[in-house]
C-alpha positions in Angstrom: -4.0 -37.8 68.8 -2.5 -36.7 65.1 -4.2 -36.6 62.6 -3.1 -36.6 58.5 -4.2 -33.2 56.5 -6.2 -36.1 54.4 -8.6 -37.3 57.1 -8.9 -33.6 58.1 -10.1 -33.0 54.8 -11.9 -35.9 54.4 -13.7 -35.4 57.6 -14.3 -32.0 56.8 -15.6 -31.9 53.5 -18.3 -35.0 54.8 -19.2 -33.3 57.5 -19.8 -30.2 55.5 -21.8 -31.7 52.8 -24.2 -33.6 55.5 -24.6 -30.2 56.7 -25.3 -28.0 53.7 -27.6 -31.0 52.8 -30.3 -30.7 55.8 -32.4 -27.6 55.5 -35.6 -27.0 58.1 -35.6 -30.5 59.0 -35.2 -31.7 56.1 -33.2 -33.3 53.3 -33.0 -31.4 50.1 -33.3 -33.6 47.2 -30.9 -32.3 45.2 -28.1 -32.3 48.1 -29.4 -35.7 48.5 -28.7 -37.1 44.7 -25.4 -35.0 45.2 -24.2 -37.3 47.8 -24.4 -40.2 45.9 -21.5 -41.4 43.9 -21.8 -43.0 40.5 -21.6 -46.6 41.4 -21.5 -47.9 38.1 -19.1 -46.9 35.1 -20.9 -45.3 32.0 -18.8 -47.7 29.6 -18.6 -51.3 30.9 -15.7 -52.7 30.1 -14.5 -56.3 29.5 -11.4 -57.1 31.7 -8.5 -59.5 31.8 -6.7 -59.4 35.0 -3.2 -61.7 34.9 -3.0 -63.1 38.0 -6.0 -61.7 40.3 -6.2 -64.0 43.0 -3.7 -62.3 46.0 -3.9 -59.0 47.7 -3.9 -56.7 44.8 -6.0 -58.8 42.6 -8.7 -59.3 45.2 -9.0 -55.8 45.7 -9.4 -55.3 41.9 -11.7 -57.9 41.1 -14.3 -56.0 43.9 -13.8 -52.8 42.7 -14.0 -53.6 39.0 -17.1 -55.5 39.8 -18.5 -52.7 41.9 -18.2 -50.6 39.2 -20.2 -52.9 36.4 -17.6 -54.7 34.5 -17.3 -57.9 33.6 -13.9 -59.9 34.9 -11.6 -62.8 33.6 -9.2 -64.3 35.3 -5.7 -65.9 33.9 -3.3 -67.4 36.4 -2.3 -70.9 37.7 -5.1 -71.8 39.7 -3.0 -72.4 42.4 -3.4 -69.5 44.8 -6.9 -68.6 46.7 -9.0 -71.0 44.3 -11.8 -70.8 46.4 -12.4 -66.9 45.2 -15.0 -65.5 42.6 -16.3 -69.0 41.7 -18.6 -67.1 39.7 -16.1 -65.5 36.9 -15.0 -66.8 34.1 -11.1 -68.2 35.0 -8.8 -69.4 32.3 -5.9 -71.8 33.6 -2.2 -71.5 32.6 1.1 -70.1 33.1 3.0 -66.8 32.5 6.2 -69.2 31.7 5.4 -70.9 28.6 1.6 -72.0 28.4 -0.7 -68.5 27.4 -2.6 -70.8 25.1 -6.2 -70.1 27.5 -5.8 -67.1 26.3 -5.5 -67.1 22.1 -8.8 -66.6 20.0 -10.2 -64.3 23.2 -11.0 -60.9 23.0 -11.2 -57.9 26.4 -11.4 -54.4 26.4 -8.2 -54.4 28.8 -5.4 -55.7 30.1 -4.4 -55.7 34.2 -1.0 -57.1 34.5 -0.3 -58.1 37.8 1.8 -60.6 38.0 4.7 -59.4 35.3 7.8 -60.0 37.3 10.1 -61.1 34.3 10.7 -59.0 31.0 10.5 -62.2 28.8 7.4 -63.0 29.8 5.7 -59.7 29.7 6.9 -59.4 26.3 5.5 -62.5 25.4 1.8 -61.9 26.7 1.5 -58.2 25.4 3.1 -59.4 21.9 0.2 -62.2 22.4 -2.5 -59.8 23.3 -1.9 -56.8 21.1 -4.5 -57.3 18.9 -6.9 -59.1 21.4 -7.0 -55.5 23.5 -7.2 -51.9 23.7 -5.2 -51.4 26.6 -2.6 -53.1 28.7 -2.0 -51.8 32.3 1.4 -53.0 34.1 1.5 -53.1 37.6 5.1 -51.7 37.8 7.0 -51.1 40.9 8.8 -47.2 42.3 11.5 -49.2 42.6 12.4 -49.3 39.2 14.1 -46.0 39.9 18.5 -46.2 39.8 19.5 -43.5 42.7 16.8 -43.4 45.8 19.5 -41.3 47.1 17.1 -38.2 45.4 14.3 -36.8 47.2 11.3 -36.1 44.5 11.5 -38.7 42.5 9.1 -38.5 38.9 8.5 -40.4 36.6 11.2 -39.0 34.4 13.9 -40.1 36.9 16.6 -42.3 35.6 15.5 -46.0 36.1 18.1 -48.7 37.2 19.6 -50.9 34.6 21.5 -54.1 34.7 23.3 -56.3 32.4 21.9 -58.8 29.6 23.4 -61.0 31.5 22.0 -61.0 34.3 18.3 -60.3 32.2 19.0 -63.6 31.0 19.8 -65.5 34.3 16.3 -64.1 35.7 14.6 -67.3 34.1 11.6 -67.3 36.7 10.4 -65.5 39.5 12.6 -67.3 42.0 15.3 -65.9 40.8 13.8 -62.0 41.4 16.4 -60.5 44.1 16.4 -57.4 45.8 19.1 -56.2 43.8 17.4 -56.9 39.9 13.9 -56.5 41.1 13.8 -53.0 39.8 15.8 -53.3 37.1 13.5 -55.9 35.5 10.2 -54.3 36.5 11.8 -51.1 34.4 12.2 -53.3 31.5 9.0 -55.6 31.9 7.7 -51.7 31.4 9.2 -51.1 28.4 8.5 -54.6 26.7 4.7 -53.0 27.7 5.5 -50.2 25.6 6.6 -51.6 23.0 3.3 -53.8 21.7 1.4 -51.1 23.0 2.4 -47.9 22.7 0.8 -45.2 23.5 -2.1 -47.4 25.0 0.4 -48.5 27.4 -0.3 -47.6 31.4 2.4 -48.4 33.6 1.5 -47.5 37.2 4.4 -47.5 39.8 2.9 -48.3 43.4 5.3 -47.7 46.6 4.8 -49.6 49.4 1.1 -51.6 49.3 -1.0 -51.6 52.6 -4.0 -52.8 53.8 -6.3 -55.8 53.7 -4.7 -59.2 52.6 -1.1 -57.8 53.2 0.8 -61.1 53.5 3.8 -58.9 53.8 3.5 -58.2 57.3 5.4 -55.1 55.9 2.6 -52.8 57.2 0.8 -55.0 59.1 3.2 -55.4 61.6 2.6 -51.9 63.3 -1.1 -52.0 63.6 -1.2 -55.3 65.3 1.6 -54.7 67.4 0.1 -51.3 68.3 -3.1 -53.3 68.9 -1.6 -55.4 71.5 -0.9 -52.0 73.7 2.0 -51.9 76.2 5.7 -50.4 75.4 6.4 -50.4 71.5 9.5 -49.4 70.2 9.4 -47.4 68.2 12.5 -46.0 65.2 14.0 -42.4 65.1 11.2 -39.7 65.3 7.5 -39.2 65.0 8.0 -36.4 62.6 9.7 -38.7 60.2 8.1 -38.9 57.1 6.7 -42.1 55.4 4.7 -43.0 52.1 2.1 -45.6 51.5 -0.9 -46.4 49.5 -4.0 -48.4 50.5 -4.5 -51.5 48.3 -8.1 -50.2 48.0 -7.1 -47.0 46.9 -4.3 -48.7 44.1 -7.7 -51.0 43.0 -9.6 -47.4 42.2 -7.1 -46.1 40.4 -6.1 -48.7 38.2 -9.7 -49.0 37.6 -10.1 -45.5 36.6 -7.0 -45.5 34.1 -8.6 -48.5 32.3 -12.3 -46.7 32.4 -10.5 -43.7 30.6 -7.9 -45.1 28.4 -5.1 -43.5 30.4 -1.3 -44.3 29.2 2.0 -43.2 30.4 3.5 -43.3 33.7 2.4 -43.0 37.0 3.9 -42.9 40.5 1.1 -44.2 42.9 1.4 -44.0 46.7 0.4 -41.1 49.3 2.0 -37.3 48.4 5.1 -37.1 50.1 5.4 -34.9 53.6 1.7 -36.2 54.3 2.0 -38.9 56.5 4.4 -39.2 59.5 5.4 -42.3 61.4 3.8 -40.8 64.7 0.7 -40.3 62.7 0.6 -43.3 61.8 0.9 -45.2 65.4 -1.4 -42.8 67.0 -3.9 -44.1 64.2 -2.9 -47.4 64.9 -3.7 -46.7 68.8 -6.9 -45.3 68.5 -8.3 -47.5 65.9 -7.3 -50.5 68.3 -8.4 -48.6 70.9 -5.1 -49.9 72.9 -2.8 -48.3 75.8 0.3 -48.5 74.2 3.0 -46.2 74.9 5.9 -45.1 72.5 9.3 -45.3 73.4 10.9 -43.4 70.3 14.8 -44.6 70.1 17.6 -43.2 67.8 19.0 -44.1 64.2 22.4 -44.7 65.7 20.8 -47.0 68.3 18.9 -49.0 65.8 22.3 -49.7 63.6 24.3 -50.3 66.4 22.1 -53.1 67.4 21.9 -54.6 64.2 17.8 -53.1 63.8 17.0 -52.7 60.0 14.6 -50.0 58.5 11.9 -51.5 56.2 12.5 -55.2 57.6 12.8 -55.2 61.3 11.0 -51.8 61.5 8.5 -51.9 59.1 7.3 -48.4 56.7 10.5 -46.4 58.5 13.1 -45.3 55.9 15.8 -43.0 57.4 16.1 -39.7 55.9 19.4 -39.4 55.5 21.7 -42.0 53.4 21.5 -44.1 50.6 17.0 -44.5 51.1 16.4 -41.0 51.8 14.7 -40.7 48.8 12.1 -43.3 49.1 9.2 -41.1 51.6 9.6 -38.7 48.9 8.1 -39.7 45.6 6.3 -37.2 43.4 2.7 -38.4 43.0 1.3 -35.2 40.9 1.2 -37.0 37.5 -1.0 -39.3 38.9 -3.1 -36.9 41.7 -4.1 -35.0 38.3 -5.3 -38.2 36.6 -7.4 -39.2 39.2 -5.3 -41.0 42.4 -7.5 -40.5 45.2 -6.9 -41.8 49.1 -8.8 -42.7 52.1 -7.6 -41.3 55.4 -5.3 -43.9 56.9 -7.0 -44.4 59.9 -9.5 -46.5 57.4 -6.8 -48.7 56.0 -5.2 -49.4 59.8 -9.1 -50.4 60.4 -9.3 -52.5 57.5 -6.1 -54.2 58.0 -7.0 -55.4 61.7 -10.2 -56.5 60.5 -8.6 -58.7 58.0 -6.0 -59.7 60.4 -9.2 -60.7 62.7 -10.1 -63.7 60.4 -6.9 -65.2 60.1 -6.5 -68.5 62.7 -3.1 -68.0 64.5 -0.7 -70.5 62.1 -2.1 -67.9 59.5 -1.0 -64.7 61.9 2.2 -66.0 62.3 2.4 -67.0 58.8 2.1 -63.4 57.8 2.9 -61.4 60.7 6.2 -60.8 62.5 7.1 -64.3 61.0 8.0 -62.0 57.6 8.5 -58.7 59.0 8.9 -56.8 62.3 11.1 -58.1 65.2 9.5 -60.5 67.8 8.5 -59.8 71.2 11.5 -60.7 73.0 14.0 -58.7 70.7 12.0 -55.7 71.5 11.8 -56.2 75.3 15.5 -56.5 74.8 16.2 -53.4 72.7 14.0 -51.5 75.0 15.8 -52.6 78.2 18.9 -51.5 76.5 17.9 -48.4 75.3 16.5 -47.6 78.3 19.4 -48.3 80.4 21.6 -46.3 78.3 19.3 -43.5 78.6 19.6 -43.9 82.4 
């Protein structure tokens, strides 16, 4: 069993405040009112959250809610209508139609659905004097050369021509090769109406409950299923993710103090190791899978692709290497805080448990991850070269 130095120190410092609080039998009131957390926020604030309804937003809504504040909703209405029937939701569209949102006043802005610098040009010019803050959900792949291992938020960001700005009319036309690029500007069009009450918080790779991805999913349920899992280039290889819980807290926290700049926001870099991670995902599942740990130069000779077909791995050598190696101290000093991992592999599968199986394959291997049968057949060959 591995464990990450965060759930040793999580585990630790929990287990050493139970027992500094129990004295002769009994509870000490003051170590008692010590372990309680402030539930609610001293200031409550007024939010607008753009977009709100899928994985991030959920996550926001309950923690913002948690915390005292009161929540408004902008989107479509088209995505998980059934949630928060209770909060006040204004109906429209990023592309064109913000008029829900003129004569309205919040304390904040979320943005998390800016995609396209246009249009989050167009709702921070809107909302400028309407709020204090604006927080854009931003992206660490705004960044031009992942080729660079520490990675800040000073790092050159990737660029692309006006040309090609202006062909990304809508979201459908977001590719893996401008996504970046137009987050970095959707950024600065932030910046621009707001200034210094600009926040622009860079997550890497999202986890946990609601992940339609199936980009971290993947390994938990197939871990869960037990048996031989293949599994890509080392257990020592380092990987960097960030709980969608723990993303919700932060971006909370920024907005509760006024925070602007830049922030990177996944786990410190060298914490978390891909063996680390499927022993978590075994023990949590409570499974008897097995690991059968096969080579770079095995994967690319078969045509086996980091990040899609194996899930969280990035190789540390090449054009990626960078990527498990963001610097994350900018925003560990304002506040970025992270549950051990073996709560957000929990979390996941418990999630994952409520889905009916359309919905499993809709957001399982059927978006990332190889099937069953490619594995059984990359395993047979690996094994009889081995042999």
């Amino acid at each position: 069993m591995s464990w990450s130095r965060r759930d040793f120190l999580k585990n630790t410092l929990a287990g050493s405040a139970a027992a500094g609080a129990v004295l002769g039998g009994l509870v000490r009131p003051d170590s008692a009112l010590a372990d309680f957390t402030r539930t609610k926020s001293r200031k409550r604030l007024r939010i607008l959250i753009l977009g709100g309804t899928a994985f991030l937003g959920p996550a926001l809504v309950e923690h913002a809610r948690s915390r005292g504040h009161e929540i408004t909703l902008f989107n479509r209405g088209r995505t998980n209508q059934h949630l928060f029937p209770d909060l006040e939701k204004l109906i429209g569209d990023r592309d064109g139609d913000l008029e829900a949102l003129r004569g309205k006043t919040w304390d904040v802005c979320i943005d998390t659905s800016g995609y396209i610098p246009r249009m989050v040009d167009e709702s921070a010019a809107l909302l400028r004097d309407a709020v204090e803050q604006y927080v854009f959900i931003s992206s660490i792949s705004v960044y031009a050369d992942f080729s660079r291992r520490g990675l800040n938020e000073k790092s050159p960001v990737g660029t692309i021509s006006a040309a090609e700005v202006d062909s990304a009319r809508t979201v459908r036309d977001v590719t893996e090769t401008n996504y970046g690029p137009l987050k970095a500007l959707c950024e600065a069009a932030a910046e621009k109406h707001f200034g210094k009450h600009a926040c622009n918080i860079r997550p890497g790779l999202i986890v946990g409950p609601m992940d339609r991805s199936g980009r971290f999913t993947y390994w938990p349920v197939r871990i869960g299923k037990g048996g031989e899992v293949l599994a890509p280039d080392a257990p020592d290889v380092v990987t960097q993710v960030i709980d969608v819980r723990d993303l919700a807290e932060f971006i909370v926290h920024c907005c509760e103090r006024g925070t602007g700049g830049t922030f990177n926001a996944t786990s410190p870099p060298e914490e978390l190791t891909m063996g680390e991670l499927f022993d978590t995902c075994k023990r949590v599942s409570g499974s008897d899978a097995t690991f059968t740990w096969v080579s770079k130069e095995f994967l690319d000779e078969m045509g086996v692709a980091a990040w899609s077909d194996m899930p969280v791995w990035v190789p540390l050598e090449g054009e990626e290497a960078g990527h498990p190696f963001i610097d994350v101290d900018r925003a560990l000093k304002a506040g970025l805080t992270f549950r051990p991992i073996s709560e957000t592999v929990r979390g996941t599968l418990d999630w994952w448990a409520t889905l009916d199986e359309a919905e499993q394959e809709r957001f399982g291997t059927g978006r990332a991850g190889i099937k069953p049968e490619r594995e059984a057949e990359l395993l047979a060959a690996w094994h009889k070269r081995s042999r």
